[in-house]
C-alpha positions as CSV (number, residue, x, y, z in Angstrom):
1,X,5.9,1.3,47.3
2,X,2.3,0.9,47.5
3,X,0.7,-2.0,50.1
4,X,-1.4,-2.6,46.4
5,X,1.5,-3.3,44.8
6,X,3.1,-5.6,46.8
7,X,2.1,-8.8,45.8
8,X,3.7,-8.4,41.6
9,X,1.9,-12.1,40.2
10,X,-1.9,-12.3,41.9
11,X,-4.1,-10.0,41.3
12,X,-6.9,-9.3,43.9
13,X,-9.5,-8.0,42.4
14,X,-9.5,-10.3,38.8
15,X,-11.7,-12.8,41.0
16,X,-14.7,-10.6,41.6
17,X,-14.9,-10.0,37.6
18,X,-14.4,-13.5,36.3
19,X,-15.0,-17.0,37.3
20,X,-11.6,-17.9,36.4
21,X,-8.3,-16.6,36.6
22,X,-6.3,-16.1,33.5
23,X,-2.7,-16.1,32.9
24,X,-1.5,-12.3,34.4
25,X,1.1,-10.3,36.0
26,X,0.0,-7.1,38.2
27,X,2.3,-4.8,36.7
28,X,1.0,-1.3,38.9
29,X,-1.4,-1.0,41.8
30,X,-2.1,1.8,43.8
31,X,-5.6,3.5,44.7
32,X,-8.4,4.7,42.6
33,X,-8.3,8.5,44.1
34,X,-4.9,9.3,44.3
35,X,-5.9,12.2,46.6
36,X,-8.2,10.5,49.6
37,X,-6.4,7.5,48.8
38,X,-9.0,5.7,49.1
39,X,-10.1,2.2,46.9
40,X,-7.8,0.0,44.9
41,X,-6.7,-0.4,41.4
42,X,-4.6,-2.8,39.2
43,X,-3.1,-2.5,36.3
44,X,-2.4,-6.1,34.6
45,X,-0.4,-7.6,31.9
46,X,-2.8,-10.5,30.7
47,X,-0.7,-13.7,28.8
48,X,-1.6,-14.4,25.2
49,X,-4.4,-17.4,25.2
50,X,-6.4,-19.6,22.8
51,X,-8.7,-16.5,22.6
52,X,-6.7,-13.5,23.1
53,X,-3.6,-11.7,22.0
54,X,-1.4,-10.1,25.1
55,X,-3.1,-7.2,26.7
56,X,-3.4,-5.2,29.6
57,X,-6.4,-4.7,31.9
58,X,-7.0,-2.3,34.6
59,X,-9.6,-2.9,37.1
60,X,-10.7,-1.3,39.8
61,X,-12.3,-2.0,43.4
62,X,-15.7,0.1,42.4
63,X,-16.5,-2.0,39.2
64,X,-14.4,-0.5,36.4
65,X,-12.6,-3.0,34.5
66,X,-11.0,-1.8,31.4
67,X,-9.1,-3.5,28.4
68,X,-5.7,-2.0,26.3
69,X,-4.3,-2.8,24.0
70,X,-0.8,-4.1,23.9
71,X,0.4,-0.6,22.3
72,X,-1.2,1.2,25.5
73,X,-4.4,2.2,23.3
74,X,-8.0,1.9,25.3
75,X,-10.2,-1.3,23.6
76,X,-12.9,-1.2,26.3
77,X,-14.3,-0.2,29.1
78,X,-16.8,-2.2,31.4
79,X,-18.7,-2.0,34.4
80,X,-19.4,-4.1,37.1
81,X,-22.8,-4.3,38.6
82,X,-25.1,-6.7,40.0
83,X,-26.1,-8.7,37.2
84,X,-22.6,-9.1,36.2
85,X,-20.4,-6.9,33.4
86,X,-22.1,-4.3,31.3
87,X,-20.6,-2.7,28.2
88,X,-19.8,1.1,28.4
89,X,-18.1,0.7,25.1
90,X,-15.9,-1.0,23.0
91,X,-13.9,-1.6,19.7
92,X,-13.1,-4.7,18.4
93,X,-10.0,-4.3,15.9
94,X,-7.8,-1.6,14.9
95,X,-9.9,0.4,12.6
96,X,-10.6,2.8,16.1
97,X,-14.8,2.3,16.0
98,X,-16.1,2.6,19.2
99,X,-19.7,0.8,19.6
100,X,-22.2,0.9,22.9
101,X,-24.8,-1.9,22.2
102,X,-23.7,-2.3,18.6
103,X,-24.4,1.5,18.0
104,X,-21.8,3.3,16.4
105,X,-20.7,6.0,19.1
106,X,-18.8,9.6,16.8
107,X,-16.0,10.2,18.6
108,X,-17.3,13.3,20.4
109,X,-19.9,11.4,22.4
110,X,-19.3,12.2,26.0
111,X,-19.3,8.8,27.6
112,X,-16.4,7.8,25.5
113,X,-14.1,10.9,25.7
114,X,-14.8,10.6,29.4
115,X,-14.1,7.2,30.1
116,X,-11.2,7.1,28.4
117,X,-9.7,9.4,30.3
118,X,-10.6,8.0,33.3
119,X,-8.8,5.1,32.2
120,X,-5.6,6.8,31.4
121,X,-5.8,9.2,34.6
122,X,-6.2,6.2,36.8
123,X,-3.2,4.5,35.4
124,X,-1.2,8.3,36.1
125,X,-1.4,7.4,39.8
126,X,-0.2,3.8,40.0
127,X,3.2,2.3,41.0
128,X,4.9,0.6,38.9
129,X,7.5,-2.3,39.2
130,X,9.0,-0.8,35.8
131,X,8.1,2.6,35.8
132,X,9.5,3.0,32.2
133,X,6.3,0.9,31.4
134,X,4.6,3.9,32.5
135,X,5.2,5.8,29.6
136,X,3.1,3.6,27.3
137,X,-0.1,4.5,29.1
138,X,0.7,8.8,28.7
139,X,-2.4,8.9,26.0
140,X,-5.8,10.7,26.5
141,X,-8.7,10.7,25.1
142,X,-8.1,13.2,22.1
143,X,-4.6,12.1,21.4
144,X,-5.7,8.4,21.2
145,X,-8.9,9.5,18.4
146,X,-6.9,11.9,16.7
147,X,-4.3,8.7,16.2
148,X,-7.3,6.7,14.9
149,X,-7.8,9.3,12.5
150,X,-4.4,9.5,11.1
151,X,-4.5,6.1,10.7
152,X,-7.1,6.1,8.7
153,X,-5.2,7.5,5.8
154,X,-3.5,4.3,5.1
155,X,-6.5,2.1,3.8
156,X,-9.6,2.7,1.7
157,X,-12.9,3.4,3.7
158,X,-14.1,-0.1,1.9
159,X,-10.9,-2.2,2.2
160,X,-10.9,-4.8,4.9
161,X,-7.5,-5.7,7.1
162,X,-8.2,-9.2,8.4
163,X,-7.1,-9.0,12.0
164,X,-6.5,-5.7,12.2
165,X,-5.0,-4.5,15.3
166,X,-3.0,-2.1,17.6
167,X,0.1,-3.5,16.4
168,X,-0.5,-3.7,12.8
169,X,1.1,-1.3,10.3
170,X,-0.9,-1.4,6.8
171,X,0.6,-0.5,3.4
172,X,-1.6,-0.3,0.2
173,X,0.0,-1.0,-2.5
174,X,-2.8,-1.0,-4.9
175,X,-6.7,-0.3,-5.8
176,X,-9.3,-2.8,-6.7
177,X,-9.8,-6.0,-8.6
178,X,-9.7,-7.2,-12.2
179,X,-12.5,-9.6,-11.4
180,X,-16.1,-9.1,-11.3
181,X,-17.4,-11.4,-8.0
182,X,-20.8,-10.5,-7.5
183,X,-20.7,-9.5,-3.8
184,X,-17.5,-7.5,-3.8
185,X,-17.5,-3.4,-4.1
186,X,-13.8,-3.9,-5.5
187,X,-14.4,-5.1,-9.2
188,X,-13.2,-2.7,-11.5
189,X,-9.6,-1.9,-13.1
190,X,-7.1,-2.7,-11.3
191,X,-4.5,-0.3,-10.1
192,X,-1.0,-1.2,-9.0
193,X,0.9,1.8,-7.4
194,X,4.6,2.4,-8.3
195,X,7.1,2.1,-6.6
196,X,7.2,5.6,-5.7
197,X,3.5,5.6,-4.3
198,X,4.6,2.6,-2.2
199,X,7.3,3.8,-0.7
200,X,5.4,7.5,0.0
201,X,3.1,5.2,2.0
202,X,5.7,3.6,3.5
203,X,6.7,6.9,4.7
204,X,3.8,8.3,5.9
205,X,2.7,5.3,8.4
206,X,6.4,5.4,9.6
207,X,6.2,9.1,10.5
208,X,2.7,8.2,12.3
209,X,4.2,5.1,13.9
210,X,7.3,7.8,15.0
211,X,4.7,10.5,16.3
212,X,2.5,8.1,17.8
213,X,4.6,5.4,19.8
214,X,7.8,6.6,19.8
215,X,9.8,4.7,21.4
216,X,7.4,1.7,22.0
217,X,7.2,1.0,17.7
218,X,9.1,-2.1,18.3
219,X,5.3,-3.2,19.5
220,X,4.3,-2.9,16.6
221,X,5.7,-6.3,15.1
222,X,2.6,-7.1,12.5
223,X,2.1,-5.3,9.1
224,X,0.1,-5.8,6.5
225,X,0.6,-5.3,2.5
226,X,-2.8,-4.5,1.7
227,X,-3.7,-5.5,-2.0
228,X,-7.0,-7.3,-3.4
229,X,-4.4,-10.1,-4.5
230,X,-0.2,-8.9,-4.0
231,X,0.5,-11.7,-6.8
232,X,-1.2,-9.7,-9.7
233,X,2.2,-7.6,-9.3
234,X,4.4,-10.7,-10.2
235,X,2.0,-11.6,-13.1
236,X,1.6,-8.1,-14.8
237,X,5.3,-7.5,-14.5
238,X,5.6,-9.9,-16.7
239,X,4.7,-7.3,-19.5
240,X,5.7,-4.3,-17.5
241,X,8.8,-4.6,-15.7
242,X,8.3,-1.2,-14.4
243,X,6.0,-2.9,-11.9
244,X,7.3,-3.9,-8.5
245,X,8.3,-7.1,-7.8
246,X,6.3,-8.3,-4.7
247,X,9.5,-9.6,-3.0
248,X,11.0,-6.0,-3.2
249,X,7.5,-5.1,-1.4
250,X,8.0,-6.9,1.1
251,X,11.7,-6.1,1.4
252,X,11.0,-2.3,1.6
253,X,8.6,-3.0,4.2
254,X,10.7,-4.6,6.2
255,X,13.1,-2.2,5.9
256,X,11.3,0.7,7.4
257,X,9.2,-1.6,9.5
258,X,12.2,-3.7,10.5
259,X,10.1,-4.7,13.5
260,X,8.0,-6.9,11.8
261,X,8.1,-10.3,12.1
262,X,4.3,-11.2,11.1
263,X,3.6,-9.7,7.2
264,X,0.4,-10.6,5.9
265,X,-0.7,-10.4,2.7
266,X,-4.0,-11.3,0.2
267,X,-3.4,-13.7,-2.4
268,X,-5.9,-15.8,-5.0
269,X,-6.5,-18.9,-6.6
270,X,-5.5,-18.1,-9.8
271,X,-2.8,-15.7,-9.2
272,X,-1.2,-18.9,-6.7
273,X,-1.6,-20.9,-9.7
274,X,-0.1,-19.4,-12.4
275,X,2.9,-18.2,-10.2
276,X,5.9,-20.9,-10.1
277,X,6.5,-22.6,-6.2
278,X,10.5,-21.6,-6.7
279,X,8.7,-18.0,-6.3
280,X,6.4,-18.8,-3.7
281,X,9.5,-19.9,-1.7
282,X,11.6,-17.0,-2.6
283,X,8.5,-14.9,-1.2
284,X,8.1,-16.6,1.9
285,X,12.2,-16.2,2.4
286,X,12.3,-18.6,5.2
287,X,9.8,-16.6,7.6
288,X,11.9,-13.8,6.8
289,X,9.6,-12.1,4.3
290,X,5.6,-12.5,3.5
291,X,5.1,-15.4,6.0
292,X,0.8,-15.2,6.4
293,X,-1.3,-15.0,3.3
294,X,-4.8,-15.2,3.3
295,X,-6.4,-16.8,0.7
296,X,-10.4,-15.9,-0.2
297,X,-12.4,-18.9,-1.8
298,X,-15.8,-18.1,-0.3
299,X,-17.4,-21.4,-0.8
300,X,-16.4,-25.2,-1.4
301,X,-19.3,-25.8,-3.2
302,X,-18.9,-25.3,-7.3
303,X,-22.5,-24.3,-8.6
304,X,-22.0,-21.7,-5.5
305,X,-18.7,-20.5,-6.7
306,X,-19.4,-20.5,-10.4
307,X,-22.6,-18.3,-8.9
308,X,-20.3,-15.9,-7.0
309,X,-18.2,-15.2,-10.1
310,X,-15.4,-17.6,-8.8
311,X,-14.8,-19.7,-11.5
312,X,-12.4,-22.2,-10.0
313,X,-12.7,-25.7,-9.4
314,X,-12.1,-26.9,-6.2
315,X,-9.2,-28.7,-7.4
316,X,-7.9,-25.4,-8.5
317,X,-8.6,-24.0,-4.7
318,X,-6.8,-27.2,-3.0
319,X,-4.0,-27.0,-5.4
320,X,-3.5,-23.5,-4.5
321,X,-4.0,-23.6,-0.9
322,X,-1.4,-27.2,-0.9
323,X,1.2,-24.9,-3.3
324,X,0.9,-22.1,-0.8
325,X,1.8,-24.7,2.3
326,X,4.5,-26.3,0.4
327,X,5.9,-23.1,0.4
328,X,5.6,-22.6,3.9
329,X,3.1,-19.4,4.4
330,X,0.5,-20.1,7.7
331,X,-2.1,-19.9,5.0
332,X,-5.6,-18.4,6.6
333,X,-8.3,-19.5,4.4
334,X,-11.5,-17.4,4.0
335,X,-15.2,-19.1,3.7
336,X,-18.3,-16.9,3.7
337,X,-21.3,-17.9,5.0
338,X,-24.7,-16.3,4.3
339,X,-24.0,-15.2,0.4
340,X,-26.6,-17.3,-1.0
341,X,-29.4,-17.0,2.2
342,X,-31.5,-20.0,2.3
343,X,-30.3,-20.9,-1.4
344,X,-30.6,-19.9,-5.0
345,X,-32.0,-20.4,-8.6
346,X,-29.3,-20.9,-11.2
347,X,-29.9,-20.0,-14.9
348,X,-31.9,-23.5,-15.8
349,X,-34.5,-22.9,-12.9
350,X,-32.4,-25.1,-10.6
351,X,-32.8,-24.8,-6.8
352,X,-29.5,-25.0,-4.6
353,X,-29.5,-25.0,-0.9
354,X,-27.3,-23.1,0.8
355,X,-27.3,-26.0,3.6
356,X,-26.3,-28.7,1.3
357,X,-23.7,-26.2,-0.2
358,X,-22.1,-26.0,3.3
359,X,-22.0,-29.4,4.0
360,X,-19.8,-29.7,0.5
361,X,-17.8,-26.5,1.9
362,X,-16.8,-28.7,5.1
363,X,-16.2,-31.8,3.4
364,X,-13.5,-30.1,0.8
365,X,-12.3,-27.6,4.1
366,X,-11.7,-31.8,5.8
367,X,-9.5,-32.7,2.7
368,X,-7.0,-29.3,2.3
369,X,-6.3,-28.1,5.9
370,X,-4.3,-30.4,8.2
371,X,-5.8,-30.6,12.0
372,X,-4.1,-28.6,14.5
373,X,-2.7,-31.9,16.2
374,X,-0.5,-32.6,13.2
375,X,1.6,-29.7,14.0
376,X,0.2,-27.6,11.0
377,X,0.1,-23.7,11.1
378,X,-3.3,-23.3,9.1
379,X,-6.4,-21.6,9.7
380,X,-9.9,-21.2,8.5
381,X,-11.4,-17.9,8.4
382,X,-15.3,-17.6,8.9
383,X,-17.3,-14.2,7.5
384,X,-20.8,-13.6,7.9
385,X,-22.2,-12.5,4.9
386,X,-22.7,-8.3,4.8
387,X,-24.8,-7.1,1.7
388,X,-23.0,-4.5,0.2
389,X,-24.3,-1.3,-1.4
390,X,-23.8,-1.5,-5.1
391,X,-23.2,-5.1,-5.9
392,X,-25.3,-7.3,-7.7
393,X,-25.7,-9.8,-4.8
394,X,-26.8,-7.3,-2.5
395,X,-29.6,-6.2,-4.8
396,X,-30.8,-10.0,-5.5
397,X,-30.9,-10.2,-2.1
398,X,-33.5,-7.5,-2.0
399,X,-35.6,-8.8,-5.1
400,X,-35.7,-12.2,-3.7
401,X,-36.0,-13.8,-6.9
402,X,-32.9,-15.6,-7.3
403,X,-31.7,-16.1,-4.3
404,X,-33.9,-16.9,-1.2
405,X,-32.7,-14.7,1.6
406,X,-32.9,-15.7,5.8
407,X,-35.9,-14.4,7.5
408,X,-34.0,-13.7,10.5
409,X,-30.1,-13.5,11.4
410,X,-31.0,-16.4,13.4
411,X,-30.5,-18.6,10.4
412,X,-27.5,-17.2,9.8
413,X,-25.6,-17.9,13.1
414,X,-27.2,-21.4,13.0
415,X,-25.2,-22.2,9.9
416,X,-21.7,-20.3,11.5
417,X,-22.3,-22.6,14.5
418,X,-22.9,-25.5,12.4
419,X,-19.7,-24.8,10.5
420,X,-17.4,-24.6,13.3
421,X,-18.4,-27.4,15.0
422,X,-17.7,-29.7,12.5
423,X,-14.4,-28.2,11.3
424,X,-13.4,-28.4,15.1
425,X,-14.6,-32.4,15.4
426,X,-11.9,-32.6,13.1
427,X,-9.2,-30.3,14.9
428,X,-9.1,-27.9,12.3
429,X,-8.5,-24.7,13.6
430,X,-11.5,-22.2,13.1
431,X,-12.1,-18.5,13.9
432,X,-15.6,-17.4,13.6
433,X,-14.9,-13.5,13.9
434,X,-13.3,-12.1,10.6
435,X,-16.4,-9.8,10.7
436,X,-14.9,-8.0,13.1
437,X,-12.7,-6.6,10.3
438,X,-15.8,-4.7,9.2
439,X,-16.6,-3.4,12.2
440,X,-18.2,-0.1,11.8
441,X,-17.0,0.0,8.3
442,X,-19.0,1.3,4.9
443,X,-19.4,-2.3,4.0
444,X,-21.0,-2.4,8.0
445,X,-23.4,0.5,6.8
446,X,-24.4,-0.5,3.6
């Protein structure tokens, strides 16, 4: 064994690339250039923390530090130089887009192919402690976009997987919204696949998850039944029992994903509301079923909601957010921020400020989820605004008639900022990067 790999808890090199030291295990070390011999690299196992999911990071005595993902799959890739870490590139969810200064990079680009290779050839000539760890790190470059690709298959180009990542599977089940919200591409007739459909997808992202990480699926413990709103199955059914029950959803899935022990799902306020809390709880199954829904109500502000095309009160949105806890889901609620720029007109000539509107978004966000202290499970999801080609906000954004748009993305980020630090004043737990769900997307490029 390796003088590198000697000491299995401390790594030496973390300290010249951060001022701390996180939680980590060195779990291979050996030298850069396997042939000379020469220079020293480490391969690390880096402990889930308040802003991070596990991971692994390989780092190297000439600069190179490099994040994977927990599946083995390449993230990032950094450099170190005198003014401290520079981006090579990077991807920020599971989606498989690879940016260099927020510049989408095609998959051919040199740098990328290049470095990732480095990455995985570096990690070839390591030691080990458990060499069959090894095996998760036998990608290259092409084998690792060609995944991406294949994965692709399984969503829409315009649907969105909130916290999408390497160890996510993601079944659609069905095709746009009955609805007709004013920023969303999805409005339209809804379509809810059969049975059949669902369990052909089902299929095909099992054969991936086979071809692609073999014997290291059990990783993979997070899947997502992607729907505009999975309860429209339990309502229609109602005068179709042809349709599938939501709970046998979720019961397929976790028989060919039997790995799975996070299932997320989208629900809505008015779908939560007409469905009974005995089915909510039958849903949920004790953790053993759906366990995370994610629950869209934009704004907490009513002229801003009635605006948007969301027609509920927010006594409608609390009830359903309260039903949805009652019944035990880790409910992640999701508040946009932007929609309305600096404010709009309504039909009576009536100005409303987006700032004011957001103040009324915290204040109802302060009454329906619990703080963190309490023991509750509950988050708050943050979006910035992305106009999106085709929908009628997007183009009264442009006019500027009815609603006042930022002058600068500035205003934007002041009003995130704002938002977060009064929801954590009152320990509410806040994440301020569901964008990253769009990264590189259509709705990105529109």
């Amino acid at each position: 064994m390796s003088e590198g790999i000697q000491n299995h808890y401390f790594s030496r090199l973390m300290p010249q690339f951060s001022v701390y030291t996180p939680v980590h295990e060195v779990v291979a070390a050996g030298p850069v250039d396997s042939v000379s011999g020469t220079g020293l690299a480490e391969l690390c196992l880096m402990r889930k923390n308040d802003s991070a999911d596990p991971h692994y990071a390989l780092l190297t005595s000439d600069g190179l530090y490099a994040q994977i993902g927990y599946t083995g799959l390449v993230s990032s890739l950094k450099e170190l130089g005198a003014s401290g870490l520079s981006t090579i590139f990077q991807r920020k969810s599971g989606y498989g887009v690879f940016t260099r200064n927020g510049v989408l990079l095609p998959n051919t680009d040199a740098t990328l192919v290049d470095g990732i290779d480095e990455v995985y050839t570096t990690i070839s000539g390591l030691d080990f402690y458990d060499d069959e760890r090894r095996e998760l790190f036998e990608w290259r470059a092409q084998q690792m976009l060609a995944r991406f690709g294949e994965y692709s298959k399984l969503f829409g180009e315009t649907d969105i997987v909130p916290e999408y990542n390497d160890t996510m599977n993601v079944i659609t089940v069905s095709k746009r919204c009955p609805r007709h919200c004013i920023y969303c591409p999805e409005a339209g007739n809804l379509e809810l696949f059969t049975r059949e459909a669902i369990e052909g997808n089902m299929k095909l992202a099992r054969r991936m998850q086979e071809k692609y990480h073999g014997r290291f699926k059990f990783l993979m413990n997070e899947g997502f039944i992607n729907s505009s709103d999975l309860l429209w199955f339990n309502l229609y059914r109602k005068k179709d029992p042809s349709i599938m029950d939501p709970i046998e959803i979720a019961q397929m899935f976790k028989t060919y994903f039997p790995e799975v022990t996070k299932l997320y799902t989208f629900v809505g306020v008015l779908t939560t509301n007409a469905t009974s809390l005995s089915y909510l709880h039958k849903l949920y199954n004790r953790d053993r079923l759906v366990n995370r829904v994610l629950l869209g109500i934009e704004s907490g502000d009513e002229p801003t909601s009635r605006f948007l095309g969301k027609n509920e009160s927010n006594a409608d949105k609390a009830r359903a957010v309260r039903k949805l806890q009652d019944a035990g889901f880790k409910v992640k609620v999701i508040v946009q921020v932007g929609m309305t720029g600096r404010g709009f007109y309504d039909k009576e000539g009536n100005f409303h400020d987006s700032r004011e509107a957001l103040e009324n978004t915290a204040g109802f966000l302060r009454k329906v989820m619990q703080p963190y202290t309490s023991g509750n499970k509950n988050k708050v999801l943050i979006s910035r605004y992305t106009p999106i080609q085709g929908t009628q906000l997007k183009q009264m954004h442009e006019e500027g008639k009815v609603v006042v748009p930022f002058s600068s993305s500035s205003e934007l980020e002041e009003q995130v900022e704002w938002l977060v630090h009064e929801l954590k004043k009152d320990c509410i737990d806040v994440e301020a990067e569901y964008e990253n769900a769009l990264e590189g997307r259509v709705r990105m490029a529109a």
